[in-house]
N, C-alpha and C positions, 0 to 999 in steps of 0.2 A: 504494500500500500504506500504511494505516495499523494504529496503536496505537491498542487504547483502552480506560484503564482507571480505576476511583476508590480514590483511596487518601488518608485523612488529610482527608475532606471533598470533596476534590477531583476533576473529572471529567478527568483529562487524555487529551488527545489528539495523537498523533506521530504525523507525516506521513515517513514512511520517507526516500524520495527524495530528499528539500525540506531535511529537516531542520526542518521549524516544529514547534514546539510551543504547543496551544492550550489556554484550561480553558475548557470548555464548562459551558451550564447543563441540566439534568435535560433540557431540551425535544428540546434539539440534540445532547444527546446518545445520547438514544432514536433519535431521526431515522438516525444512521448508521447500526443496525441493518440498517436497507432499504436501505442504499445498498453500492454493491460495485467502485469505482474510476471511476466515474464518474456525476457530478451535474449532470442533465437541465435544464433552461430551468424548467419546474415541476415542484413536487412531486406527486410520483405519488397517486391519490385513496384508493386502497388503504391507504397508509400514514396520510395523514392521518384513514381512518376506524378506522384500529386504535390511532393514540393520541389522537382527541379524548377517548377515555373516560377518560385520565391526564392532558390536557392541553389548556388553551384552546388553541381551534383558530388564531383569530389569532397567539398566539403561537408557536405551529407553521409558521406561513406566514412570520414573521418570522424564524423561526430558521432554517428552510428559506433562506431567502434572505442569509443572512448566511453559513452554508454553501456556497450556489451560489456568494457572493464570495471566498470565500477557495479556492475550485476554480479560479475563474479567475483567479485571481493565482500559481496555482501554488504553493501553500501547506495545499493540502490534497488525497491521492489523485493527487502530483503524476507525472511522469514519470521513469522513471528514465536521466538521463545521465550515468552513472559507468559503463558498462558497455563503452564504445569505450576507457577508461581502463587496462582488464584487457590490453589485451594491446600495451602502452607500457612494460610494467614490466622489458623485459630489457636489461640492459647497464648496469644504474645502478651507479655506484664504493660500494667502499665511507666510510661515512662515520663509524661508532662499530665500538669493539671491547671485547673484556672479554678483562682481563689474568686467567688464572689463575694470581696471581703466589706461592698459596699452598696446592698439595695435600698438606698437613696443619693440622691444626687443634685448639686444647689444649681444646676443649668435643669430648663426643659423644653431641651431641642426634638422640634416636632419630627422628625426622621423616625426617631433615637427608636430600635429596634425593641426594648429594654423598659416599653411603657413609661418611657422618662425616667428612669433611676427605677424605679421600683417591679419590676419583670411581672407586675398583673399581680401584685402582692400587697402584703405592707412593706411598710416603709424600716426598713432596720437594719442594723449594722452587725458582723460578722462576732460573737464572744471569742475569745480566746482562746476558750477550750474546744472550740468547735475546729478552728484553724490548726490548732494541734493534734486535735484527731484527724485531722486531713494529710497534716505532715506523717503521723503516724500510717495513714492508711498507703498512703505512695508509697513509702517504705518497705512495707508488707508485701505491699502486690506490687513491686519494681524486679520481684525475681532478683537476678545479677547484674541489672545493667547498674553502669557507676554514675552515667551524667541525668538528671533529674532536672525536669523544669517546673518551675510554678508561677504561673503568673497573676498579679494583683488587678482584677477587672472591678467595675460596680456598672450601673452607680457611680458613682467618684472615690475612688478610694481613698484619697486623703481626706474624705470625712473621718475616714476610720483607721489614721496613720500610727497609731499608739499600737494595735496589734499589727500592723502590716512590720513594725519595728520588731515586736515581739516573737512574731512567726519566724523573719527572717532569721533573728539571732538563734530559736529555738531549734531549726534546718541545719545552721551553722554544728551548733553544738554536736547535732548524730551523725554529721558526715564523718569523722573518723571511726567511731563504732563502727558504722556498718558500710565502709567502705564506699560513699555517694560523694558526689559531688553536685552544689546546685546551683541553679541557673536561674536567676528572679529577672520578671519581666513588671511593668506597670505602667499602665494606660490612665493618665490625667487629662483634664479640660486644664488645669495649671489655674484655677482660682485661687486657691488654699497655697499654690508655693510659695516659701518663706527660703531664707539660708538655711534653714537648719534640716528641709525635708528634700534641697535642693543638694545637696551634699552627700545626705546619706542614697538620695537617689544614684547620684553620680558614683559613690562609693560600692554598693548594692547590686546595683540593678546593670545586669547583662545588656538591656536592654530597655530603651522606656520610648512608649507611642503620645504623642501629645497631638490633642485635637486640634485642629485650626482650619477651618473651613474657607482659608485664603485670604480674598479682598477683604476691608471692613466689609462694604456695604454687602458683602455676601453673607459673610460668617454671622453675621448681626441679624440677617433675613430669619434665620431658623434656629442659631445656638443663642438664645437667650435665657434669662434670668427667670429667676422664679416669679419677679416684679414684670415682664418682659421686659424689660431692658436689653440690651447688647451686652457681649461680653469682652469683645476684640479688644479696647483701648488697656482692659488690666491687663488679660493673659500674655497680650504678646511681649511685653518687657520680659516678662517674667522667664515666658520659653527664650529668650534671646539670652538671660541670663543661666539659665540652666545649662542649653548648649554650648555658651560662651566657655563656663568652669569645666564642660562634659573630658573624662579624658582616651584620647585618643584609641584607646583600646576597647571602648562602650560604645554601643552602638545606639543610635535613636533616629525615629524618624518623625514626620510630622507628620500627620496624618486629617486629610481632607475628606471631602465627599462633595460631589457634586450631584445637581437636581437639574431637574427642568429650568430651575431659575438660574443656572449658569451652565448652559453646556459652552461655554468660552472657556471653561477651564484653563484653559491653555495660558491664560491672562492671571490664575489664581497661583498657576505653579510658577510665571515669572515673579508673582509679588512675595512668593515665601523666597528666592531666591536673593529679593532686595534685600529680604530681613534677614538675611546670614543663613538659610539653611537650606543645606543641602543635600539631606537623607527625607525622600518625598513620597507618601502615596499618596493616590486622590482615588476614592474610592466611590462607583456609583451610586445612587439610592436604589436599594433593593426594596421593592413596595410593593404596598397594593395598587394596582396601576390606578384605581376610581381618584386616590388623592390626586391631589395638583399640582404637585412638587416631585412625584414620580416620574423616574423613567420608562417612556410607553417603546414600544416598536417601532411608533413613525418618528421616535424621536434619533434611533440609530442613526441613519444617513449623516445627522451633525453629527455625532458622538464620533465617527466610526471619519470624519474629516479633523477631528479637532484630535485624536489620534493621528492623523498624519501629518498632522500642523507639529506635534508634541515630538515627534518621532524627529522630524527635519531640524528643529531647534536642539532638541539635545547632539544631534551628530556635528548639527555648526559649535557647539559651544564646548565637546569633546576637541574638535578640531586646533578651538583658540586654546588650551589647556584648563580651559572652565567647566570638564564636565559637572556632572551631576549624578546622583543615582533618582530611580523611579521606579518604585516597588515592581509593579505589574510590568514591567520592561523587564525585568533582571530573571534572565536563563542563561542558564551553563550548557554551550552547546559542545564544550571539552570533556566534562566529564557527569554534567546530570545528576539526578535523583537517582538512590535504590531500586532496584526490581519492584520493591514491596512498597516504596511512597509513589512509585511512578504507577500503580495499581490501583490503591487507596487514598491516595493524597493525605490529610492532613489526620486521619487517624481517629476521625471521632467515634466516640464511644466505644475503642478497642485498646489504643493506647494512651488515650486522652480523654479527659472527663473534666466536668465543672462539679464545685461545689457550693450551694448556697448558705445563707448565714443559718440553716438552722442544719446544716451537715446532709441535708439530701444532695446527690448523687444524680446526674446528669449527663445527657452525651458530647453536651458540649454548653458554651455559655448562650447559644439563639436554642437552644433546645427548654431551657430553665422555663420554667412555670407550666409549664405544659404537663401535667401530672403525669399521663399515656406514656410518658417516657422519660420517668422516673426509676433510675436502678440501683438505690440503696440508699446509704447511709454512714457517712465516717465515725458517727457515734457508736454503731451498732457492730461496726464492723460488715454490713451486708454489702453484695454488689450480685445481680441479677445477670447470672453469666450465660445465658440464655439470650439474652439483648447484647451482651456483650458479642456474642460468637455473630449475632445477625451481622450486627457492623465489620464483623470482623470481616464477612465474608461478602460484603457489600463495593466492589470493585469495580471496575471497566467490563469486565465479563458478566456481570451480573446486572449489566446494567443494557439491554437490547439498544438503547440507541446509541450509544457509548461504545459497542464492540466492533461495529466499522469505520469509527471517526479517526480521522487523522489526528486530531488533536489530543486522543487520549490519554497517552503518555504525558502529555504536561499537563491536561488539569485535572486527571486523575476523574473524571468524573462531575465533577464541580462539586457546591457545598451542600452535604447531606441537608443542613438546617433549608437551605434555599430551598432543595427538590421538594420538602416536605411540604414546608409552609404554602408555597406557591404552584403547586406542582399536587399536590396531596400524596405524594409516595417517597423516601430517600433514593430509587431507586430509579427515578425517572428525573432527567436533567432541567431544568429551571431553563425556559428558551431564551430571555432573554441577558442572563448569563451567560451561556453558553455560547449564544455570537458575541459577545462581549469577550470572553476568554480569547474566543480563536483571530479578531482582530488585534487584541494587545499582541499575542501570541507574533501573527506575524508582521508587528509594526518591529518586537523585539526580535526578530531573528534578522529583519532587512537592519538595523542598526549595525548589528553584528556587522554582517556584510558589507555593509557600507566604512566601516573603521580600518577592518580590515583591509580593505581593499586602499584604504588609503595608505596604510603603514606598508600595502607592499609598491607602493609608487614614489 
């Protein structure tokens, strides 16, 4: 199975299976037209008399054959052997978890997937012993792997910073017992940072996501205050200070979303670029399309142009030594994902679970409240491994629309919470995700190509 498409001058070509990625020239890449998973000893005379009239025919013979070589290196219409990998996937520990260490939250931004801070619940904050039975529960069910992640979600978690302090030091304390190692992540709107939680962040935290939905007059449209007011004029000093002290071995990104009321995004990711940062996602609104600030289907066409407005800006500004990262652009066409995350992607409800402040058990943090898919409890010690094995075995192959898409390998499928909520099955792909995925997909491989092709000039 391949890809094959031109974008930005270029002819690229993606070999599903393999993983290769090639840039073909006009000749060769007519040529795969007539061809359909497998490329014969010679090329067929048919094909060669229907494009000598666009193309020297020697050079067709040659392109032909540089085609046949890359068939037989397995590098192009190769084989697929990921598919004995599918059914390997039950009994793995878990290995990350997301604290919901804060259902409440002082913004309420009308997107917010999370009922505004409080996930269709009350309003409360994570106890301590609840987050310790959680550190405890990872532990338990981590098997032998040694790297462990937890990350701080709400709600706002620096409501609830006095345990997020607490847990972490308490993690700290049984990595030598039991051989772990942990990896703390936390997701802030940045109202509440001061020096003293901006530090221990920077100190702590592997990694930390901060909200900011770009322009003021955008981020103010929707992330407002409990009063609704705007929220842009505090947070932003704040994250400029945060990343300012960040040290160079911690990673952070900013993290946007984009509606119907800015598909110009492209304008939102120059303005976080003004303000010093330059670790970026800009995330769509995944909704119910009835709202009005959703992303609809006839809204693609822009999205899917301000995608190649994005794509052409980061390659000019990689060029002047200014790049940038951009979540959704960033693939490893070197060396990729595992067998087993290029199957399953991000592992919900197999290796990865949320937990809310009263210690129930979750498939992930957009699964929370949702009772139907509730799978224990860290107090209890319970986890329903039944639901567990489902996820576990919930893949590209289990998924009918998913097992001839070219793009499966990289989005794994998309996000189980997405298929459900919008889709009513995990099982079945969210559509318009899904063309969302396989544009970024190949805005970021023509990048690739495009860099490269410069550094061999």
């Amino acid at each position: 199975m391949i890809h094959k498409y031109s974008m930005n001058g270029y002819n690229i070509v993606m070999d599903t299976n393999s993983g290769a990625v090639h840039i073909f020239s006009d000749a060769a890449f007519a040529i795969l037209d007539y061809l359909d998973d497998y490329v014969p000893d010679e090329p067929p005379e048919y094909m060669i008399d229907k494009l000598k009239n666009r193309f020297d025919e020697k050079m067709l013979r040659e392109s032909y054959a540089e085609i046949r070589e890359l068939y037989k290196k397995g590098q192009l219409y190769s084989k697929d052997d990921y598919a004995p990998f599918a059914k390997m996937l039950k009994g793995a520990p878990i290995k990350s978890m997301c604290l919901n260490i804060s259902h409440d939250c002082n913004l309420r931004c009308r997107y917010c997937f999370a009922a505004q801070g409080d996930f269709g619940g009350a309003r409360m904050l994570m106890p301590f012993n609840v987050a310790k039975s959680a550190i405890d529960f990872l532990i338990a069910h981590s098997g032998s792997r040694h790297n462990l992640e937890v990350d701080f979600f709400g709600g706002e978690p620096l409501m609830n910073f006095d345990v997020v302090k607490k847990t972490v030091a308490y993690a700290r304390s049984l990595e030598k017992p039991h051989n772990k190692n942990f990896r703390f992540t936390i997701t802030t709107n940045g109202l509440m940072l001061n020096d003293d939680n901006i530090d221990f962040i920077n100190r702590e935290m592997s990694n930390c996501i901060l909200s900011l939905d770009g322009r003021k007059e955008v981020n103010d449209r929707l992330r407002v205050r409990t009063d609704g007011t705007g929220s842009y004029d505090e947070i932003v000093p704040k994250f400029q200070k945060l990343v300012a002290r960040r040290p160079k071995d911690r990673d952070y990104y900013v993290r946007g979303t984009f509606s119907k009321y800015n598909l110009d995004f492209l304008n939102d990711i120059k303005h976080y670029l003004d303000l010093g940062f330059n670790e970026i996602s800009v995330e769509p609104v995944v909704s119910d399309t009835k709202l009005d600030y959703a992303i609809q289907e006839e809204d693609l066409p822009r999205v899917f142009e301000e995608y190649d407005k994005l794509s052409k800006f980061m390659i000019e500004r990689a060029k002047e030594g200014r790049g940038f990262d951009f979540f959704h652009f960033m693939v490893d066409l070197d060396q990729g994902p595992c067998a087993i995350k290029r199957l399953r992607g991000c592992s919900c409800g197999n290796e990865y679970v949320a937990v809310t402040p009263t210690g129930d058990i979750y498939p992930c943090h957009q699964f929370v409240g949702k009772s139907e898919w509730k799978m224990g409890n860290v107090l209890d010690n319970t986890l329903d491994e039944n639901m567990k094995d489902r996820f576990a075995f919930t893949n590209v192959y289990s998924k009918p629309e998913c097992r001839n898409c070219w793009a499966k390998f990289y989005c794994s499928g998309g996000c189980n919470a997405n298929n459900m909520q919008y889709e009513g099955d995990i099982r079945k792909p969210h559509t318009i995700s899904c063309k969302l995925e396989k544009k970024r997909l190949e805005c970021a491989v023509m990048i690739k190509a495009a860099l490269a092709d410069t550094e061999s000039t």
